[in-house]
ZAMARGU-4260 file (C-alpha; in steps of 0.2 Angstrom, whole numbers, plus 5000, padded with zeros to 4 digits):
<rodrens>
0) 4888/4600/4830 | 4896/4603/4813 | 4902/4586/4812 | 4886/4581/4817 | 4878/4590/4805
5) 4891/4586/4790 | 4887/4566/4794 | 4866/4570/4794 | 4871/4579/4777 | 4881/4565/4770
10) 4868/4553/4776 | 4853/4561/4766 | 4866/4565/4750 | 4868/4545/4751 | 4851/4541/4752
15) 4850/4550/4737 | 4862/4539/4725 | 4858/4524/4721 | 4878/4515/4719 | 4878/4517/4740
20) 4880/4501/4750 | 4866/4495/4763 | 4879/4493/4776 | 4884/4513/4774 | 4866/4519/4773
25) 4860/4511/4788 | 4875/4516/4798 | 4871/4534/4793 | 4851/4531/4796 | 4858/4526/4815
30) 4870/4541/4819 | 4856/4550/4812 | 4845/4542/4826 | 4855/4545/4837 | 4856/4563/4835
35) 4836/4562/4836 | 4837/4558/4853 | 4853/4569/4859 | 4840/4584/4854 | 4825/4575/4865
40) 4835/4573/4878 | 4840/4592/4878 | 4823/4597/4877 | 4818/4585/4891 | 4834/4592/4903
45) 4826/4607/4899 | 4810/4603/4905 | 4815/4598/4923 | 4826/4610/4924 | 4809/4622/4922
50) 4798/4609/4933 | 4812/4611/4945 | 4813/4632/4948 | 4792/4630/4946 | 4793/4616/4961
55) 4805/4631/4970 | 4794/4643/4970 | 4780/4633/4977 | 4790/4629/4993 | 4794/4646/4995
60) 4775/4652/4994 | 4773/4637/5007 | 4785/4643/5018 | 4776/4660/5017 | 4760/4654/5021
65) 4768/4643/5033 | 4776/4656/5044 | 4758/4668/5044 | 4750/4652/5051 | 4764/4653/5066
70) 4762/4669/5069 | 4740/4669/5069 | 4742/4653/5081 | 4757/4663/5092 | 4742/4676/5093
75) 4728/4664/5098 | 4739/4655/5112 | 4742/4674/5120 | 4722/4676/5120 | 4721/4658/5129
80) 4734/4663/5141 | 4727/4679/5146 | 4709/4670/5148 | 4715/4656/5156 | 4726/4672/5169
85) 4707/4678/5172 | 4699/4662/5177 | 4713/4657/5188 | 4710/4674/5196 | 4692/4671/5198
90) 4694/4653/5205 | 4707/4662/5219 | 4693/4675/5224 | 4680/4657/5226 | 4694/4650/5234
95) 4696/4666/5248 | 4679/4665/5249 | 4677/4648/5254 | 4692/4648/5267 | 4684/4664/5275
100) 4666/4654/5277 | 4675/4641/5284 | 4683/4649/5296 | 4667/4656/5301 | 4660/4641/5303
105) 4674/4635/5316 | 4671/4650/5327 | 4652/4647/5329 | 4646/4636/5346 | 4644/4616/5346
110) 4625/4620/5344 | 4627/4632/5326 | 4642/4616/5320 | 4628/4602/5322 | 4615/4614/5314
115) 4627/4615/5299 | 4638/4600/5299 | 4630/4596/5281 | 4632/4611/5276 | 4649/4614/5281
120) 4654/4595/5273 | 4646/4601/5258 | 4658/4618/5257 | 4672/4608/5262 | 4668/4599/5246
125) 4668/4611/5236 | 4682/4617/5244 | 4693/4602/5239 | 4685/4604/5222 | 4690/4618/5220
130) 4708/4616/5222 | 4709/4600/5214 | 4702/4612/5200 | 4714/4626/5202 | 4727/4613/5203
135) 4724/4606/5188 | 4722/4622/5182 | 4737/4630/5187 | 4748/4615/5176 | 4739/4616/5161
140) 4744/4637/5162 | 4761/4632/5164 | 4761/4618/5151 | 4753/4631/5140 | 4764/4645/5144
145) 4778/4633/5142 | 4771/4628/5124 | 4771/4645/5120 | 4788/4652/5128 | 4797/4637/5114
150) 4785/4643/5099 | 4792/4662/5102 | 4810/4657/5102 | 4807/4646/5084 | 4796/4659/5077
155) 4810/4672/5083 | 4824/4660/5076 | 4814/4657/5059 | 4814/4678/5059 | 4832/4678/5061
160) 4837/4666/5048 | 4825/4675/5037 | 4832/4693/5041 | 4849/4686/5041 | 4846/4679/5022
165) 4840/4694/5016 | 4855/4704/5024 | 4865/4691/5014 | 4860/4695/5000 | 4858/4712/5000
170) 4876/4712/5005 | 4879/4698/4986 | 4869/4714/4978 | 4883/4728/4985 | 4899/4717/4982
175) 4892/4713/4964 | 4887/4732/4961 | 4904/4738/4964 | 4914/4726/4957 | 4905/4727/4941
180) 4903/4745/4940 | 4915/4746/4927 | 4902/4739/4914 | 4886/4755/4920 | 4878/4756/4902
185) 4884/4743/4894 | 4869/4731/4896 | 4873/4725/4914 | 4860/4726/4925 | 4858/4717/4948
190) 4844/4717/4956 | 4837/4710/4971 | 4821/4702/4974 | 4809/4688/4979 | 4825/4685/4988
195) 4836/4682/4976 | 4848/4691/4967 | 4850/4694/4948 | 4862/4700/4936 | 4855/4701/4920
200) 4869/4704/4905 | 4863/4707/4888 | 4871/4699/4874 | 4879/4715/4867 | 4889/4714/4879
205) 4894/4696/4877 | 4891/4687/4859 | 4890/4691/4843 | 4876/4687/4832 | 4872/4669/4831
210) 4886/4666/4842 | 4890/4656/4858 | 4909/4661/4861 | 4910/4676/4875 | 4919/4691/4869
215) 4935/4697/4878 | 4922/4713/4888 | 4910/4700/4893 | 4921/4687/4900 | 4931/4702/4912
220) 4914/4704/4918 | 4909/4685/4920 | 4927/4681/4929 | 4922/4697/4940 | 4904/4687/4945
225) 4914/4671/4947 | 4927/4679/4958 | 4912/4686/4972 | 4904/4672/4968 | 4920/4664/4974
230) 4918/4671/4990 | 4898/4665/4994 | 4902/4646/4992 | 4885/4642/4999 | 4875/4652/4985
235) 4865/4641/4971 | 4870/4650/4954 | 4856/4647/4938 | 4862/4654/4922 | 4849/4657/4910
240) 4849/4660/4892 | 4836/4670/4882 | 4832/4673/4864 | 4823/4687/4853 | 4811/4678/4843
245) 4821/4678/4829 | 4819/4660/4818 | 4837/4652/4817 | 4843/4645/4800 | 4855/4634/4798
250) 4868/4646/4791 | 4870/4653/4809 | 4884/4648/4819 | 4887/4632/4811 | 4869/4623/4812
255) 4861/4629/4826 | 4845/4621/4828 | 4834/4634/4834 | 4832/4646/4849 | 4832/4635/4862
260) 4848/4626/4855 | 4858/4643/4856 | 4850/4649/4873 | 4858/4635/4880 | 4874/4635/4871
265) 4877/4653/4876 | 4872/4647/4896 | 4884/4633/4893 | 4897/4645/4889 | 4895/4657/4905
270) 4894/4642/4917 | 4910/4636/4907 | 4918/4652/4912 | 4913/4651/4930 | 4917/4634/4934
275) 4938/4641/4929 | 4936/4647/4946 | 4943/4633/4959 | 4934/4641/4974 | 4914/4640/4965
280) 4907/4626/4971 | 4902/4617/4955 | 4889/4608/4960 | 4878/4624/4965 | 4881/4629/4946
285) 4865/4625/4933 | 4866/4631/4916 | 4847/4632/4908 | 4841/4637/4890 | 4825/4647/4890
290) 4824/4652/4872 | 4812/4666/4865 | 4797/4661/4880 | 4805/4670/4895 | 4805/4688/4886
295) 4806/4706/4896 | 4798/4715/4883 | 4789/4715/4867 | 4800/4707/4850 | 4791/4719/4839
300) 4803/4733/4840 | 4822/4730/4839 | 4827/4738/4856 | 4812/4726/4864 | 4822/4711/4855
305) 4838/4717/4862 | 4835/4718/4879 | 4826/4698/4876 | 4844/4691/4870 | 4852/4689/4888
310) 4859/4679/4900 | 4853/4680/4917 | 4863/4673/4932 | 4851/4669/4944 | 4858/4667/4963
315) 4846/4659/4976 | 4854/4655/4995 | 4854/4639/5004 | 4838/4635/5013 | 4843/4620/5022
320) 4844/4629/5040 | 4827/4638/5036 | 4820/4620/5031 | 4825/4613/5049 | 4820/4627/5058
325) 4801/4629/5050 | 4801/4607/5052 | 4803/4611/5072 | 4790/4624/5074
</rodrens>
């Protein structure tokens, strides 16, 4: 960034005096270019990498909705079941009645059989009917039932892997809190929620002002995140950096550009840390600059700006088994 920023400066103090070649000044006017489009291409990273956690949360409200739809159809197949229980017992109690009129029928004399022969063909087909009906009947309950019995056991499975996820990472939470109990009060902070785990660290703990290097504190507590983290191979890791609102000169750590610029700088620098580790996974690490636009509370007094200059590690389980498991139902 400084020579950067040394070439962009030499460029414009060129530009400036007449006795500079052509060939010199449009070589700077390209590098200068060229850094135009380093930046855009930043800021557009960035932009997916927001599109991206906003297209994650989307899929996890489906999901939700998803699984309260399983569970109000599971409901309305117990109510068809039951019904389709009470007609087959009504259709047993015709069925009764129609065998005992016809054995009555075979007891009567030649005479009482002729008087009734149509009447009796006429129960018999019925009586045929009838169990052609109940037949019928009969498989479409155990179709049903069968239908029902393999919706249970997904909607059970689903349960279990959900339950199971959350018990994972309650568990990330624990192993987190105790290895970094050490740094209690020293603007370190895990929770859990929405499924996720967050350890939030705030920059006192790790830069200086205007800074990007970690501090020898800070980076004892980033190696302990990397080593449990070490341990949970399948866990996505999101490392966020956040801004007061502060406007950066470009005095400031050597040229930063603005707030953005340094958030992700200092994101950079944690997943840089982590990825020393050789069992974390470096391809579930994402290192994303949020500036001054994601803060926790208001920048107008100095301990709300404070708590705004963070970094957030954000850790998400792998959802693929849950993916095939809703895909099935």
């Amino acid at each position: 960034m400084i020579k950067k920023t040394s070439i962009l400066l030499l460029a414009i103090a060129l530009s400036t005096t007449s006795c500079v070649s052509k060939k010199v000044y449009a070589e700077l006017e390209t590098k200068f270019a060229e850094l135009k489009k380093e930046r855009n291409s930043l800021a557009d990273e960035n932009e997916q990498l927001k599109n991206a956690k906003s297209q994650l949360e989307t899929e996890k409200s489906a999901l939700t909705s998803d699984l309260d739809k399983l569970k109000s159809d599971f409901d309305k197949l117990k109510l068809e079941r039951d019904k389709l229980a009470s007609e087959y017992a009504a259709t047993s109690n015709n069925l009764k009645t129609l065998q005992n009129s016809y054995n009555a029928l075979e007891k009567n004399s030649d005479e009482a059989l002729k008087a009734n022969m149509d009447k009796n063909r006429e129960l018999l087909a019925q009586l045929e009917a009838k169990e052609k009906a109940l037949a019928s009947e009969k498989s479409r309950l155990e179709k049903i039932s069968k239908d029902l019995k393999d919706r249970s056991d997904r909607v059970a499975e689903l349960e279990g892997l959900i339950a199971a996820k959350e018990a994972s990472m309650k568990k990330l939470k624990e192993t987190l809190s105790k290895s970094l109990k050490a740094f209690e009060g020293k603007g370190l902070t895990i929770q859990q929620k929405d499924g996720k785990v967050y350890v939030s660290m705030e920059n006192k703990l790790l830069f200086e002002s205007g800074s990007w290097t970690v501090g020898t504190e800070g980076k004892k507590a980033v190696d302990l995140v990397a080593k449990v983290l070490g341990d949970n191979p399948d866990i996505a890791v999101l490392i966020e950096g956040h801004t007061d609102n502060d406007k950066i000169n470009g005095a400031i750590g050597g040229g930063i550009e603005n707030n953005w610029d340094l958030s992700t700088k200092r994101a950079t620098a944690i997943v840089n840390i982590l990825a020393t580790n050789p069992k974390i996974n470096k391809a579930n690490l994402t290192a994303a600059g949020r500036g001054e636009y994601s803060p926790l509370m208001s920048n107008d007094l100095p301990d709300g700006k404070a708590k705004n200059r963070r970094i957030e590690i954000v850790l998400t389980p792998k959802l693929d088994e849950l993916t095939k498991a809703l895909n099935e139902i």
